[in-house]
PyMOL Python script that loads the backbone (N, CA, C, O; Angstrom):
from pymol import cmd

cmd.read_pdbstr("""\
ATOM      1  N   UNK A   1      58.618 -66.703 -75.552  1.00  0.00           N
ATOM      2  CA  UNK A   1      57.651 -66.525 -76.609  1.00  0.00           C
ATOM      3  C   UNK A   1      58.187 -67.170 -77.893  1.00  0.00           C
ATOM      4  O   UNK A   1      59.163 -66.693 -78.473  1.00  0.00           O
ATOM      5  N   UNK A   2      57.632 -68.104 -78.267  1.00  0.00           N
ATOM      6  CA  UNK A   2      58.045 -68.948 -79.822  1.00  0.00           C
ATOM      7  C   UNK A   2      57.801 -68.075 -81.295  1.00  0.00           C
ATOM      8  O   UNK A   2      56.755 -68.300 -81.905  1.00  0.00           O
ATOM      9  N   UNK A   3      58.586 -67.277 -81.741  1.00  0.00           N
ATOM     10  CA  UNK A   3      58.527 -66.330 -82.593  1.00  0.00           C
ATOM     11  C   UNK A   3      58.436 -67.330 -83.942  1.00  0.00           C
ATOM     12  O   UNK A   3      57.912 -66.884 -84.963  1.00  0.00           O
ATOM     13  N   UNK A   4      58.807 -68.286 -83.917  1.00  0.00           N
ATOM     14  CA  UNK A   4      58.302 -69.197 -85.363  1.00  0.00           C
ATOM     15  C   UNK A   4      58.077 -70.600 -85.021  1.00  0.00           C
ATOM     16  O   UNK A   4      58.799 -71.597 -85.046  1.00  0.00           O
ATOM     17  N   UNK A   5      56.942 -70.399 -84.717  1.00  0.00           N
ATOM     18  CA  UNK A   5      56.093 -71.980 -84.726  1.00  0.00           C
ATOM     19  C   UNK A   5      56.247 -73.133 -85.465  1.00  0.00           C
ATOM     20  O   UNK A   5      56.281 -72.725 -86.626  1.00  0.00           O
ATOM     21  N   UNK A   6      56.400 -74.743 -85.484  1.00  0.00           N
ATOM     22  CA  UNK A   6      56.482 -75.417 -86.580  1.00  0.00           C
ATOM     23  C   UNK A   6      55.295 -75.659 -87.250  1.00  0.00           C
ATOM     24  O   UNK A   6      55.302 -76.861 -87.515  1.00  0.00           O
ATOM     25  N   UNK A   7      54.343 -75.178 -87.637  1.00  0.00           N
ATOM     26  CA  UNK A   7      53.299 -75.016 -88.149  1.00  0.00           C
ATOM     27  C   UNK A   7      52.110 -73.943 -88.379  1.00  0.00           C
ATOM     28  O   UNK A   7      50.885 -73.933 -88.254  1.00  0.00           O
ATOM     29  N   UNK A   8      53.374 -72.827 -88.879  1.00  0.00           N
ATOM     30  CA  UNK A   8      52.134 -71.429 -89.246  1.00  0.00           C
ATOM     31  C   UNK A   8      51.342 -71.357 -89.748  1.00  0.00           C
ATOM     32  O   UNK A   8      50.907 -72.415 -90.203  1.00  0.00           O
ATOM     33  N   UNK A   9      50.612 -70.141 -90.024  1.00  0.00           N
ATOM     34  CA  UNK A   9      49.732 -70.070 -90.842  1.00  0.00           C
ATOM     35  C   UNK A   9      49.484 -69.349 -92.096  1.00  0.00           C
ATOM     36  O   UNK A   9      49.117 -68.180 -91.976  1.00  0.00           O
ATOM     37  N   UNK A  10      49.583 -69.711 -92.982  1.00  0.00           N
ATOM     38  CA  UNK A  10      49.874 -69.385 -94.059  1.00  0.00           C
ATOM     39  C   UNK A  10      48.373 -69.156 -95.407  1.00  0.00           C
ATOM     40  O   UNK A  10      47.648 -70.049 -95.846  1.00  0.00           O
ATOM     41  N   UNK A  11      48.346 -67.636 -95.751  1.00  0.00           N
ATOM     42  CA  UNK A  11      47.532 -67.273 -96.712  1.00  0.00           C
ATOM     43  C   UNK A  11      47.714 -68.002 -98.459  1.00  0.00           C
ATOM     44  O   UNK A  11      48.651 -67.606 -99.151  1.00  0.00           O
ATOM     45  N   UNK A  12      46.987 -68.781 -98.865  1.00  0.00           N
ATOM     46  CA  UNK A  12      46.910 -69.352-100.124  1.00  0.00           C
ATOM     47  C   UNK A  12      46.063 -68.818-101.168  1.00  0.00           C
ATOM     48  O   UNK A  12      44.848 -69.009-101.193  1.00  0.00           O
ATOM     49  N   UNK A  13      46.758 -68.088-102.108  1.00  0.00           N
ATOM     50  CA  UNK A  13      45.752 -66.650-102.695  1.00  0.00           C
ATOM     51  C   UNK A  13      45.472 -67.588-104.713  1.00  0.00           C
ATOM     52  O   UNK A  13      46.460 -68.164-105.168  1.00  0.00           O
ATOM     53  N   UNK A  14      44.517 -67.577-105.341  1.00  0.00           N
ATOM     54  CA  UNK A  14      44.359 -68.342-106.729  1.00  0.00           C
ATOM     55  C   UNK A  14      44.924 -67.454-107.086  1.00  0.00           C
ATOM     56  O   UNK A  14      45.000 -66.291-106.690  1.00  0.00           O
ATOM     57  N   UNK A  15      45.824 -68.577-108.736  1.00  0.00           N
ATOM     58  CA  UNK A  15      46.078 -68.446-109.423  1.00  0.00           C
ATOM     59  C   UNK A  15      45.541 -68.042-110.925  1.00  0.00           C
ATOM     60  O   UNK A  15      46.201 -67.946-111.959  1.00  0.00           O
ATOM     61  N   UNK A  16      44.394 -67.874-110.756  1.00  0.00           N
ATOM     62  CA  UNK A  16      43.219 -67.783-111.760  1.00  0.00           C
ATOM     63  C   UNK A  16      43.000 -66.312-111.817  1.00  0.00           C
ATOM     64  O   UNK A  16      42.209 -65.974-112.698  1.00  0.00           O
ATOM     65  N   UNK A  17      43.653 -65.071-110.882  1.00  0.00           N
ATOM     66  CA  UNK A  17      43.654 -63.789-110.999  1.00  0.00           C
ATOM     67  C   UNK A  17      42.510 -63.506-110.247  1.00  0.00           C
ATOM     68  O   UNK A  17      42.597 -62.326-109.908  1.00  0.00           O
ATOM     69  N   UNK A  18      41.248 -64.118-109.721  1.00  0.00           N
ATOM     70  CA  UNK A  18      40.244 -63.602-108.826  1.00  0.00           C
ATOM     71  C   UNK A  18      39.863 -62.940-107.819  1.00  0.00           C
ATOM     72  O   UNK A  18      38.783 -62.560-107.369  1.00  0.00           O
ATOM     73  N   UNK A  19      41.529 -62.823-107.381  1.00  0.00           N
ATOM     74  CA  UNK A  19      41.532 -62.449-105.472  1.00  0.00           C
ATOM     75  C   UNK A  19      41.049 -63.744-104.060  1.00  0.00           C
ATOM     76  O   UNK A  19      41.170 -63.594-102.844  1.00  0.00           O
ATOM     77  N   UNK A  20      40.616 -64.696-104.670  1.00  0.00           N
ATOM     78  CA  UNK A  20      40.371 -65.605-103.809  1.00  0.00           C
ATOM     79  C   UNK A  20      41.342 -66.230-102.944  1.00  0.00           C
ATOM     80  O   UNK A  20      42.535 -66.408-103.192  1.00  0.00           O
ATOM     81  N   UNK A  21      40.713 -66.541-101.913  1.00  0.00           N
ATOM     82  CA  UNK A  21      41.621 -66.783-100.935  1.00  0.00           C
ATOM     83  C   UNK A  21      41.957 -68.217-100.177  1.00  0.00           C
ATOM     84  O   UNK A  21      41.707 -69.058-101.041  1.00  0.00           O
ATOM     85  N   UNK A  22      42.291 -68.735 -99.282  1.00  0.00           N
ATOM     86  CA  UNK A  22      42.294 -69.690 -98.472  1.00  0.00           C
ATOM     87  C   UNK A  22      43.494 -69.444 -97.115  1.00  0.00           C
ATOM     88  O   UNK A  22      44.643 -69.035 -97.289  1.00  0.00           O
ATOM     89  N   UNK A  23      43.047 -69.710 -96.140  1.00  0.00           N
ATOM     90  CA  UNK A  23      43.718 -69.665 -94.784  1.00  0.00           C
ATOM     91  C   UNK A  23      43.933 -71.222 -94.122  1.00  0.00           C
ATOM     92  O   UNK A  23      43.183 -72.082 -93.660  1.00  0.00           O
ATOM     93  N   UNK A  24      44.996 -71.118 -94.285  1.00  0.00           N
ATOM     94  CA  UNK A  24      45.687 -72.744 -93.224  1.00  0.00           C
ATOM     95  C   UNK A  24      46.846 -73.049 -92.775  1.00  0.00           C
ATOM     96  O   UNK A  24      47.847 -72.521 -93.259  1.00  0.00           O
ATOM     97  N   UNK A  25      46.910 -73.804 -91.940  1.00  0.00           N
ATOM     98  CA  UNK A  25      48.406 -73.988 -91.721  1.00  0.00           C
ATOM     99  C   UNK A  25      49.510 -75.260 -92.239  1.00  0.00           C
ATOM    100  O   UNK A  25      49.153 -76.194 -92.956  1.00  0.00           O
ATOM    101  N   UNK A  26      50.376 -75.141 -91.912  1.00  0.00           N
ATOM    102  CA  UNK A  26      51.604 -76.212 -93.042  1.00  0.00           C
ATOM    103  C   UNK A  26      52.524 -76.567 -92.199  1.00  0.00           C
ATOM    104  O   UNK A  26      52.693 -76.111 -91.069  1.00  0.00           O
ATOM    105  N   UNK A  27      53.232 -77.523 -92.826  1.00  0.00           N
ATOM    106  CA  UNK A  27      54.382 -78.182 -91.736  1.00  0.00           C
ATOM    107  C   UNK A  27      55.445 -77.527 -92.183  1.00  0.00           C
ATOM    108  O   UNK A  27      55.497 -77.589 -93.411  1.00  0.00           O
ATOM    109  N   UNK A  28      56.408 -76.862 -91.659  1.00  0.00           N
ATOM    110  CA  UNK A  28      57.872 -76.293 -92.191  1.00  0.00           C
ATOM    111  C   UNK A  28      58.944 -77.159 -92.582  1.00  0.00           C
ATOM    112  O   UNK A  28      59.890 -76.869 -93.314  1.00  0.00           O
ATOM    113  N   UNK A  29      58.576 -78.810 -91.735  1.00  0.00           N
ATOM    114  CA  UNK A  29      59.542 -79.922 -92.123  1.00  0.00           C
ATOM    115  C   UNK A  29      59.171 -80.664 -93.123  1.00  0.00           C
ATOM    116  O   UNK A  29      59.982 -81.304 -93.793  1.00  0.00           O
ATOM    117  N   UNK A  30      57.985 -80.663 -93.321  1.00  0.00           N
ATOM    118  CA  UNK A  30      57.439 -81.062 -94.103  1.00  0.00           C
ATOM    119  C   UNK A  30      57.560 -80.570 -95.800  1.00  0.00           C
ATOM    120  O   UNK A  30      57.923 -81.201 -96.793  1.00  0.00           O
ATOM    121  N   UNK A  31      57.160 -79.392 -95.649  1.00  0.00           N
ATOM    122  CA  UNK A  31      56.756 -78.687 -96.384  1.00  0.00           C
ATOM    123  C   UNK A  31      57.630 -77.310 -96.692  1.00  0.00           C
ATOM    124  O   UNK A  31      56.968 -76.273 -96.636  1.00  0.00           O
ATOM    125  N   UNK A  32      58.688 -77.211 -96.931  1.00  0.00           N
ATOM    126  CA  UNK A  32      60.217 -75.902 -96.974  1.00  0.00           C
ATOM    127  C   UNK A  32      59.784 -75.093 -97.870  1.00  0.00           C
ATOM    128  O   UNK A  32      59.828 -73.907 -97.541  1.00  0.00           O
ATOM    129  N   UNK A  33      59.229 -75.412 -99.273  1.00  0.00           N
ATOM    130  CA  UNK A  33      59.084 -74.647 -99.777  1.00  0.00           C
ATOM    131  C   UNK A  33      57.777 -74.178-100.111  1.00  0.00           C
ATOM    132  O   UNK A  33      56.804 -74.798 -99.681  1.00  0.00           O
ATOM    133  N   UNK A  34      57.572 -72.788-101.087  1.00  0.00           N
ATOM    134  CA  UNK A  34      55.683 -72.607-100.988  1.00  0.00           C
ATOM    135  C   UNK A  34      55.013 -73.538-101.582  1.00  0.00           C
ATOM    136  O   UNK A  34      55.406 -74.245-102.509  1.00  0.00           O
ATOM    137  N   UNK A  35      53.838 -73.555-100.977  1.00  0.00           N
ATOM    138  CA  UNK A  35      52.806 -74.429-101.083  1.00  0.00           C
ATOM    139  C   UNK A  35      51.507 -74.129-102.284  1.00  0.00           C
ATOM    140  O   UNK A  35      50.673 -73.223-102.281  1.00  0.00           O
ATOM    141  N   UNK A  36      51.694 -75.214-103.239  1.00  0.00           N
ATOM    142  CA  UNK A  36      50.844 -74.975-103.911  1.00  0.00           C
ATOM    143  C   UNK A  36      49.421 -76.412-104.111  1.00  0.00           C
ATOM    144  O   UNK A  36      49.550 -77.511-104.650  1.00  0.00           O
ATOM    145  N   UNK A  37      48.584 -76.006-103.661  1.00  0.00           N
ATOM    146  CA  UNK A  37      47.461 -77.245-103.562  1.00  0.00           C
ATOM    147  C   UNK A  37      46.047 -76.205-104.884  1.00  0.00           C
ATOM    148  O   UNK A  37      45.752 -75.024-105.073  1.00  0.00           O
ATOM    149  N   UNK A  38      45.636 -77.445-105.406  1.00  0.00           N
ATOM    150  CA  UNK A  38      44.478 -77.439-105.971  1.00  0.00           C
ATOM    151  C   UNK A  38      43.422 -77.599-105.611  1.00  0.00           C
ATOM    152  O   UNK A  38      43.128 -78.721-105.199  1.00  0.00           O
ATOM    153  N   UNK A  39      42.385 -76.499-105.621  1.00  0.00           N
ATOM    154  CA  UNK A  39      41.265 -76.305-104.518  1.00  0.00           C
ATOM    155  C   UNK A  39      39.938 -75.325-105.070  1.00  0.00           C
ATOM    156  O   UNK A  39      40.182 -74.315-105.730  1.00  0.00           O
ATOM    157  N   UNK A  40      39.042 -75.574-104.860  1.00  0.00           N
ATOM    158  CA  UNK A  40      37.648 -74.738-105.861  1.00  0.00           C
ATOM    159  C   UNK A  40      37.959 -73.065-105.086  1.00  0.00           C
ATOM    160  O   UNK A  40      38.264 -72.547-104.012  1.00  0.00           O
ATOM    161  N   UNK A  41      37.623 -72.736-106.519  1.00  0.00           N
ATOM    162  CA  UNK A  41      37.678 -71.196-106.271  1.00  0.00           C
ATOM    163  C   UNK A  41      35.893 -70.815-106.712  1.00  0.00           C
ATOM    164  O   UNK A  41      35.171 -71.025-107.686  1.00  0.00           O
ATOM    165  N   UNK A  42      35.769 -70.238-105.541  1.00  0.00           N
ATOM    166  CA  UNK A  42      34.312 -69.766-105.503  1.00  0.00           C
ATOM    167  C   UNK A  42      34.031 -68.968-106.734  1.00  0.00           C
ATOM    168  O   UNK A  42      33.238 -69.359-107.590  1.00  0.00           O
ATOM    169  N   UNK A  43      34.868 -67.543-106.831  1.00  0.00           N
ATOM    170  CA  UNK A  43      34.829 -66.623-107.594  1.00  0.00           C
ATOM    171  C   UNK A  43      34.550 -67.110-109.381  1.00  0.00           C
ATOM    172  O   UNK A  43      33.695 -66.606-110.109  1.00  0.00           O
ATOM    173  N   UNK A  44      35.499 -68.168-109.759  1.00  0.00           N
ATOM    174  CA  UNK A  44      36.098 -68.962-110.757  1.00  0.00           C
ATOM    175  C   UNK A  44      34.689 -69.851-111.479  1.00  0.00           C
ATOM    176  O   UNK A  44      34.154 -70.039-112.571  1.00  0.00           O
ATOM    177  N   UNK A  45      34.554 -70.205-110.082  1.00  0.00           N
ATOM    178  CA  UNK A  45      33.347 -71.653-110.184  1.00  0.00           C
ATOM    179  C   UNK A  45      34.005 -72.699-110.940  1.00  0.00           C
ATOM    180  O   UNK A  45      33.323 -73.260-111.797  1.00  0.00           O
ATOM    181  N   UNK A  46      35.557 -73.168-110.732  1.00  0.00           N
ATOM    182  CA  UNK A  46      36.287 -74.220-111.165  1.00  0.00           C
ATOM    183  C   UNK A  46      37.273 -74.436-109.915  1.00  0.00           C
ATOM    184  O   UNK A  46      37.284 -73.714-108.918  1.00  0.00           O
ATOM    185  N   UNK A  47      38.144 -75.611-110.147  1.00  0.00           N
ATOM    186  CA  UNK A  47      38.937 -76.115-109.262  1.00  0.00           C
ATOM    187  C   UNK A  47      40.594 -75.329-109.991  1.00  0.00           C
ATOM    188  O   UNK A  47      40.989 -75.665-111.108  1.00  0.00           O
ATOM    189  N   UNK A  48      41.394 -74.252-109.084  1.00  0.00           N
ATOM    190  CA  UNK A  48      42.351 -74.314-109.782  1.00  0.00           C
ATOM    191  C   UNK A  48      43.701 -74.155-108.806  1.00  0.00           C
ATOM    192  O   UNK A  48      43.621 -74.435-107.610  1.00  0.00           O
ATOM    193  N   UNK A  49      44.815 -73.734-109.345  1.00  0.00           N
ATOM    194  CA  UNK A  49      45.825 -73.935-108.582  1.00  0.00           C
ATOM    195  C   UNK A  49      45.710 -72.640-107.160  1.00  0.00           C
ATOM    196  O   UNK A  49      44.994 -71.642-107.231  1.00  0.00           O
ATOM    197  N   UNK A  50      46.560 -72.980-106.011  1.00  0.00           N
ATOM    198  CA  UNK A  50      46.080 -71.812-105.028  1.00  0.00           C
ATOM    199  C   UNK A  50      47.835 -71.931-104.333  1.00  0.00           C
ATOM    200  O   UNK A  50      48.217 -72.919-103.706  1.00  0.00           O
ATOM    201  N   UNK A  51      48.757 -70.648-104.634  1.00  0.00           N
ATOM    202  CA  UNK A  51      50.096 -71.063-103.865  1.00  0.00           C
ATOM    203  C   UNK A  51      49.880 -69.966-102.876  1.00  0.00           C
ATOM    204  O   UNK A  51      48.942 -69.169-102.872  1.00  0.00           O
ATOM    205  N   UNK A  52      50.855 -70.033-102.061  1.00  0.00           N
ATOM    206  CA  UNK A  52      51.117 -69.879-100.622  1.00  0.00           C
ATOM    207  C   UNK A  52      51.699 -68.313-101.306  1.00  0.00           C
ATOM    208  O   UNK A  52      51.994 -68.241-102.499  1.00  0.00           O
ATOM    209  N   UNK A  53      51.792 -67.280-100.502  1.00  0.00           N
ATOM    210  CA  UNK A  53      51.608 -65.820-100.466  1.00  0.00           C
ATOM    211  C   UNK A  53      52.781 -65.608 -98.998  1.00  0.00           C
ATOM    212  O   UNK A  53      52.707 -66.442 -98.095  1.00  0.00           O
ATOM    213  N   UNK A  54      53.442 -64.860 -98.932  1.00  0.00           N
ATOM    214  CA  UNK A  54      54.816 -64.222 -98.283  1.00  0.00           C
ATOM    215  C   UNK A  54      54.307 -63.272 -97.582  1.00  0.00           C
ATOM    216  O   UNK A  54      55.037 -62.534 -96.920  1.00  0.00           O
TER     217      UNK A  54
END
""", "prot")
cmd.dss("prot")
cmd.show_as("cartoon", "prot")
cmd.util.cbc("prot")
cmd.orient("prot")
Protein backbone atom coordinates (compact mmCIF):
# COMPACT_ATOMS: atom_id res chain seq x y z
CA UNK A 1 0.00 0.00 0.00
CA UNK A 2 1.77 3.46 -1.11
CA UNK A 3 1.22 5.56 2.06
CA UNK A 4 2.62 8.79 0.19
CA UNK A 5 1.92 9.12 -3.34
CA UNK A 6 4.04 11.46 -5.67
CA UNK A 7 1.20 13.52 -6.32
CA UNK A 8 -1.41 14.15 -3.44
CA UNK A 9 -4.01 15.92 -2.91
CA UNK A 10 -3.91 18.86 -1.45
CA UNK A 11 -6.72 21.49 0.03
CA UNK A 12 -5.98 25.28 -1.17
CA UNK A 13 -8.04 27.49 1.31
CA UNK A 14 -8.10 31.96 0.26
CA UNK A 15 -6.30 34.24 1.60
CA UNK A 16 -8.91 36.93 1.52
CA UNK A 17 -10.47 35.38 4.97
CA UNK A 18 -13.75 33.92 3.10
CA UNK A 19 -13.46 30.23 3.81
CA UNK A 20 -13.15 29.43 0.15
CA UNK A 21 -11.76 26.63 -1.05
CA UNK A 22 -10.03 24.66 -3.89
CA UNK A 23 -9.13 20.82 -4.18
CA UNK A 24 -6.09 19.49 -6.38
CA UNK A 25 -3.26 17.74 -6.65
CA UNK A 26 0.71 18.79 -6.85
CA UNK A 27 3.96 17.34 -7.68
CA UNK A 28 6.18 16.75 -4.41
CA UNK A 29 9.34 17.02 -6.84
CA UNK A 30 8.21 19.55 -8.24
CA UNK A 31 6.70 21.45 -5.91
CA UNK A 32 8.49 20.83 -1.84
CA UNK A 33 7.16 23.52 -0.54
CA UNK A 34 3.33 24.98 0.05
CA UNK A 35 1.66 25.97 -2.76
CA UNK A 36 0.45 29.18 -3.37
CA UNK A 37 -1.49 29.93 -6.89
CA UNK A 38 -3.80 32.87 -7.74
CA UNK A 39 -7.29 31.89 -8.53
CA UNK A 40 -11.08 33.61 -8.41
CA UNK A 41 -12.68 33.35 -5.23
CA UNK A 42 -16.37 33.02 -5.65
CA UNK A 43 -17.20 34.35 -2.18
CA UNK A 44 -14.71 37.58 -2.85
CA UNK A 45 -15.91 38.06 -6.52
CA UNK A 46 -12.04 38.89 -7.21
CA UNK A 47 -8.99 36.89 -8.18
CA UNK A 48 -6.79 36.39 -5.01
CA UNK A 49 -4.03 34.48 -3.47
CA UNK A 50 -5.12 30.62 -2.42
CA UNK A 51 -2.04 28.57 -0.32
CA UNK A 52 -2.00 25.03 0.33
CA UNK A 53 -3.48 24.04 4.01
CA UNK A 54 -1.61 21.02 6.23
Amino acid sequence: MAARGTRPVVTLKSTAGTGATYVTRKSRLNDPDRLVLRKYDRVAGEHVLFREER
